[in-house]
VOLUMRO-633096 format. One record per residue (C-alpha): x, y, z; chain; residue in three letters. Coordinates in Angstrom, 2 decimals. Layout:
! VOLUMRO-633096
X | Y | Z | A | Ala .
...
//
This chain:
! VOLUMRO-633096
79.98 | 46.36 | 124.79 | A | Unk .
80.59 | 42.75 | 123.84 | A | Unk .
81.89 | 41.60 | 120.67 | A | Unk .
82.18 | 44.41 | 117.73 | A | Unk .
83.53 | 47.90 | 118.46 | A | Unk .
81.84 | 50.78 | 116.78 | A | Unk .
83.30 | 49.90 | 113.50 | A | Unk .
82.41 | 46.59 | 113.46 | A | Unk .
86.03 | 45.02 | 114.11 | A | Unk .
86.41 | 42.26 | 117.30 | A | Unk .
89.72 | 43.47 | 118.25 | A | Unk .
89.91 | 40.82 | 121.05 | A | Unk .
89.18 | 37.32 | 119.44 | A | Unk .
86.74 | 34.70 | 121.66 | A | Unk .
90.76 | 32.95 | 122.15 | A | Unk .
92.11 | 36.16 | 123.70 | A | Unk .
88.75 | 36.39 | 126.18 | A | Unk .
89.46 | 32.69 | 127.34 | A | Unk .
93.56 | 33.43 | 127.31 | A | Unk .
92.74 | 36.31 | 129.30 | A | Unk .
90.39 | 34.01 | 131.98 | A | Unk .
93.15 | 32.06 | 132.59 | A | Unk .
95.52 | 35.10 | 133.31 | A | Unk .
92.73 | 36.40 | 135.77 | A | Unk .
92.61 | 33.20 | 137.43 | A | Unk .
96.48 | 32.60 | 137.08 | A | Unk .
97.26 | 35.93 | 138.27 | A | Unk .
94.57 | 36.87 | 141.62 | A | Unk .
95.25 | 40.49 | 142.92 | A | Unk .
92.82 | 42.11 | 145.51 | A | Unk .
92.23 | 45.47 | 142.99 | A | Unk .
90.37 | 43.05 | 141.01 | A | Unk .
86.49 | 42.57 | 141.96 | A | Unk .
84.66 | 39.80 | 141.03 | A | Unk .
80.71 | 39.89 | 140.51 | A | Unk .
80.53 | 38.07 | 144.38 | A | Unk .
82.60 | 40.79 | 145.70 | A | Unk .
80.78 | 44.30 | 144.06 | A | Unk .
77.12 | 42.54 | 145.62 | A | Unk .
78.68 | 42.03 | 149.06 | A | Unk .
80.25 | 45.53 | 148.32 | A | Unk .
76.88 | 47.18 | 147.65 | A | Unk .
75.50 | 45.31 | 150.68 | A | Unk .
77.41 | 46.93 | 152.78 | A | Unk .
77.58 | 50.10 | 151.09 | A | Unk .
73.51 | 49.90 | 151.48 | A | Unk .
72.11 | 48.03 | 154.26 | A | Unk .
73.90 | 49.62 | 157.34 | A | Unk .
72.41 | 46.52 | 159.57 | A | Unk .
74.56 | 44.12 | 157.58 | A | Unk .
76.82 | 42.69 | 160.14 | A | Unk .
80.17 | 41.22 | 158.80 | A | Unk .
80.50 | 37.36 | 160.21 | A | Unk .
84.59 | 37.77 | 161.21 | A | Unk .
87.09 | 40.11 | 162.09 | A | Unk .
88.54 | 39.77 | 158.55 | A | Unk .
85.27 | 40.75 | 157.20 | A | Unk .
84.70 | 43.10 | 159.50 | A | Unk .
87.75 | 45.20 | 158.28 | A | Unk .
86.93 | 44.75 | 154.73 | A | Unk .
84.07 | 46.31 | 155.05 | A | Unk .
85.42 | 49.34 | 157.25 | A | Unk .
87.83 | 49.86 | 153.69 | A | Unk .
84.78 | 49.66 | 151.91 | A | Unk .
82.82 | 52.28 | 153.47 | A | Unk .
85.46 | 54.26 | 153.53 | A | Unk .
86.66 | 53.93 | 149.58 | A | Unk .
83.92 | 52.96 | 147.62 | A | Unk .
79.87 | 54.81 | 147.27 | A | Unk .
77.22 | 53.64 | 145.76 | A | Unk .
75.64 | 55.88 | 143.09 | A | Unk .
71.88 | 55.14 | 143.69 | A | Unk .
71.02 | 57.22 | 140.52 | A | Unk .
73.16 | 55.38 | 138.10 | A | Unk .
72.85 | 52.23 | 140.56 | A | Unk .
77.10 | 52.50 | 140.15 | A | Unk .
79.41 | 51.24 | 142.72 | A | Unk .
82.12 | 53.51 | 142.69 | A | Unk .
85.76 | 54.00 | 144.15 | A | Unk .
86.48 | 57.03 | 145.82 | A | Unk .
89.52 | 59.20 | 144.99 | A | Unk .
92.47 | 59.89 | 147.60 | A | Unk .
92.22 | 63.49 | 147.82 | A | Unk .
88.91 | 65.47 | 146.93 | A | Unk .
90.22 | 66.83 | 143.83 | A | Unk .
90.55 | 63.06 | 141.87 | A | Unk .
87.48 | 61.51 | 140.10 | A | Unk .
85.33 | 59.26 | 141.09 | A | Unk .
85.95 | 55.54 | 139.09 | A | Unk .
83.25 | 52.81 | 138.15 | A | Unk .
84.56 | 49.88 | 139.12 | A | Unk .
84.68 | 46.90 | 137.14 | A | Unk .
84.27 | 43.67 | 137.32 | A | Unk .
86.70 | 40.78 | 135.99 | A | Unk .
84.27 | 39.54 | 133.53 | A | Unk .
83.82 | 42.68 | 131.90 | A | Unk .
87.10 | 44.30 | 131.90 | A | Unk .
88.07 | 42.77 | 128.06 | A | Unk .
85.17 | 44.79 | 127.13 | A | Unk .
86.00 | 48.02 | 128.47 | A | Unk .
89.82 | 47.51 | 127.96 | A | Unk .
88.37 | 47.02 | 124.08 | A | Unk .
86.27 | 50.02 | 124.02 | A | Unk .
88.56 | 52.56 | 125.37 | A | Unk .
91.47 | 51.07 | 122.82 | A | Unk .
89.19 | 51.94 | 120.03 | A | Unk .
88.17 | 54.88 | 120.98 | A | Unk .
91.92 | 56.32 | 121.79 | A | Unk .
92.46 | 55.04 | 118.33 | A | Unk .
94.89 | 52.19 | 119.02 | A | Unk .
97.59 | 54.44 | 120.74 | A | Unk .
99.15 | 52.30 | 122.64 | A | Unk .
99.54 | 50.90 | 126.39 | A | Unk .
100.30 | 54.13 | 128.06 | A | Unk .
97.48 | 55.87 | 126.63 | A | Unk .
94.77 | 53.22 | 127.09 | A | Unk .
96.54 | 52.61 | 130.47 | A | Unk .
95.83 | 56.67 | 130.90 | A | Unk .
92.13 | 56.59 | 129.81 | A | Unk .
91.18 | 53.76 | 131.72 | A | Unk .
92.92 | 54.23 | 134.68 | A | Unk .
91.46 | 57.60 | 135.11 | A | Unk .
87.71 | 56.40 | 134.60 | A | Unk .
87.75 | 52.57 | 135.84 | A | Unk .
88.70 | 50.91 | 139.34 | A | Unk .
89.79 | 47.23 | 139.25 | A | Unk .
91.60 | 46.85 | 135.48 | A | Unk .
95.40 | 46.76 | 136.10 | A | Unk .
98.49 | 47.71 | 133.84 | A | Unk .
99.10 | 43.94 | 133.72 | A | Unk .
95.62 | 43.56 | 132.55 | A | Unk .
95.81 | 46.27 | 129.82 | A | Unk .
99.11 | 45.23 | 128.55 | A | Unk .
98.18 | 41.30 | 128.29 | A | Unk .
95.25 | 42.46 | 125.89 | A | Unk .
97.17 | 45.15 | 124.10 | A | Unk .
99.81 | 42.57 | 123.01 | A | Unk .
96.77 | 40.60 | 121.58 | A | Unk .
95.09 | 43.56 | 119.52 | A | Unk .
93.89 | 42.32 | 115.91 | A | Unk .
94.08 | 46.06 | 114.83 | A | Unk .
97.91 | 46.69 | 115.88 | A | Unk .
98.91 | 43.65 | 115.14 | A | Unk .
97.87 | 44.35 | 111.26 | A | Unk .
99.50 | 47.83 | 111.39 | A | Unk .
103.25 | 48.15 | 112.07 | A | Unk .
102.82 | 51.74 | 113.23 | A | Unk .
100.83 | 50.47 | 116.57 | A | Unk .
101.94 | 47.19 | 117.48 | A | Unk .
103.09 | 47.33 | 121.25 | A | Unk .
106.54 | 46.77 | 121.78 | A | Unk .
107.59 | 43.11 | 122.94 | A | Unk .
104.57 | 41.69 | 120.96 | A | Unk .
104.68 | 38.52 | 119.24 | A | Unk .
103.29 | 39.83 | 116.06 | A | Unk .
105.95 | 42.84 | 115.68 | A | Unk .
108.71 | 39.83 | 115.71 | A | Unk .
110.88 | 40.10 | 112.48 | A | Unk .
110.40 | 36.62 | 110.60 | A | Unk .
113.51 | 34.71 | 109.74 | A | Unk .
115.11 | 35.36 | 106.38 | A | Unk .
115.87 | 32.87 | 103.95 | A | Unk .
119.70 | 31.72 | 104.04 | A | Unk .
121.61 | 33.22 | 101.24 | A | Unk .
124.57 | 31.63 | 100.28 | A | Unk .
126.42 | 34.91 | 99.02 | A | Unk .
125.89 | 36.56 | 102.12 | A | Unk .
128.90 | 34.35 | 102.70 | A | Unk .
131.10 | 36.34 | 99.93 | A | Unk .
131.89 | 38.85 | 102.73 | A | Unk .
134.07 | 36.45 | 104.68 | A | Unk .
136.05 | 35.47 | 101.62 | A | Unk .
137.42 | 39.32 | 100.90 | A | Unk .
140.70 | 40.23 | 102.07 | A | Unk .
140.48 | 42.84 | 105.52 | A | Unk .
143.00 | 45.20 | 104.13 | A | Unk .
142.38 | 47.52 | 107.66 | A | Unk .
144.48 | 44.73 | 109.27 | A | Unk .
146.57 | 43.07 | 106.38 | A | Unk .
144.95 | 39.99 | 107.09 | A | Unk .
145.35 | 37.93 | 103.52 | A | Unk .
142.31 | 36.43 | 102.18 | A | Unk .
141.24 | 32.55 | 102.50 | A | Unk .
141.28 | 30.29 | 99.41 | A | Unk .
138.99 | 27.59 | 98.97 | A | Unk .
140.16 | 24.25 | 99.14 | A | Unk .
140.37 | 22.24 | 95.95 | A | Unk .
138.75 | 19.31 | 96.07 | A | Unk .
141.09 | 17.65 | 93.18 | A | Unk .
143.78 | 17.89 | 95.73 | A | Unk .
142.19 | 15.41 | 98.25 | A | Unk .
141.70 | 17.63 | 100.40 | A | Unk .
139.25 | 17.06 | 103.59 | A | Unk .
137.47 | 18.18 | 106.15 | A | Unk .
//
């Protein structure tokens, strides 16, 4: 999943990737797993004679057990849902998450936050809003099309127009609605100054 999507366009540049490991590391949250924390994860999802080494540990790995399996057919580690009715969620690592953030934006055809938000929060554990919205603002694709640029993004910002003097006419017409009269410009054979 690195790099190109299936039509060959890197919609996350290698500048967004390292922007985006510095917002990981910026910004720490505990729904987040790291590649240390999934193998100490599957330890203990595995090896029942693993003994945690503090009490800290100890009730990690009593959440664990009780909100994560491990898949040993698709050798997936995956979170368990809240009630028996939700789907089970592969759960991602930080180092991968640009890449699946990327792939389920293309394939929802660049619709937006909420409905890459939807599509990956209903498949993935460990990718937050935060996460998808940092990379969203930093699309290539919506950025080039006006339609799908994510509100508040830099690239939707309207550039500044050229100043026009005659814009300035409008000031120099008489406001009839109030009887106001109209201003006259200043000779400058009379002396007159500023």
């Amino acid at each position: 999943m690195t790099g190109p999507t299936s039509n060959n366009v890197v919609i996350f540049s290698l500048s967004t990737r390292t922007a985006f490991s510095n917002h990981v590391r910026e910004n720490p949250n505990n729904r987040r797993v790291s590649q240390a924390d999934r193998e100490i994860m599957i330890e203990w999802l595995t090896n029942p004679s693993k003994r945690p080494s503090s009490q800290k540990q100890f009730s990690r790995r009593n959440y664990v057990r009780k909100a994560f399996v491990w898949d040993e057919s698709t050798q997936s580690l995956l979170a368990v849902g809240k009630t028996s009715e939700d789907k089970r969620r592969k759960v991602v690592t930080e180092n991968v998450i640009v890449d699946v953030v990327e792939s389920v934006h293309e394939r929802n055809n660049h619709l937006g936050w909420d409905a890459t938000w939807k599509d990956v929060s209903t498949s993935y554990y460990g990718i937050l809003r935060s996460d998808v919205i940092f990379l969203l603002k930093q699309c290539r694709v919506c950025a080039q099309d006006p339609s799908k640029r994510p509100k508040g993004s830099t690239a939707s910002e309207p550039s500044p127009q050229p100043f026009d003097p005659e814009d300035l006419q409008t000031l120099n017409t008489p406001d009839t609605r109030y009887g106001n009269e109209v201003w006259e410009p200043a000779d400058d054979e009379e002396g007159a100054s500023c």
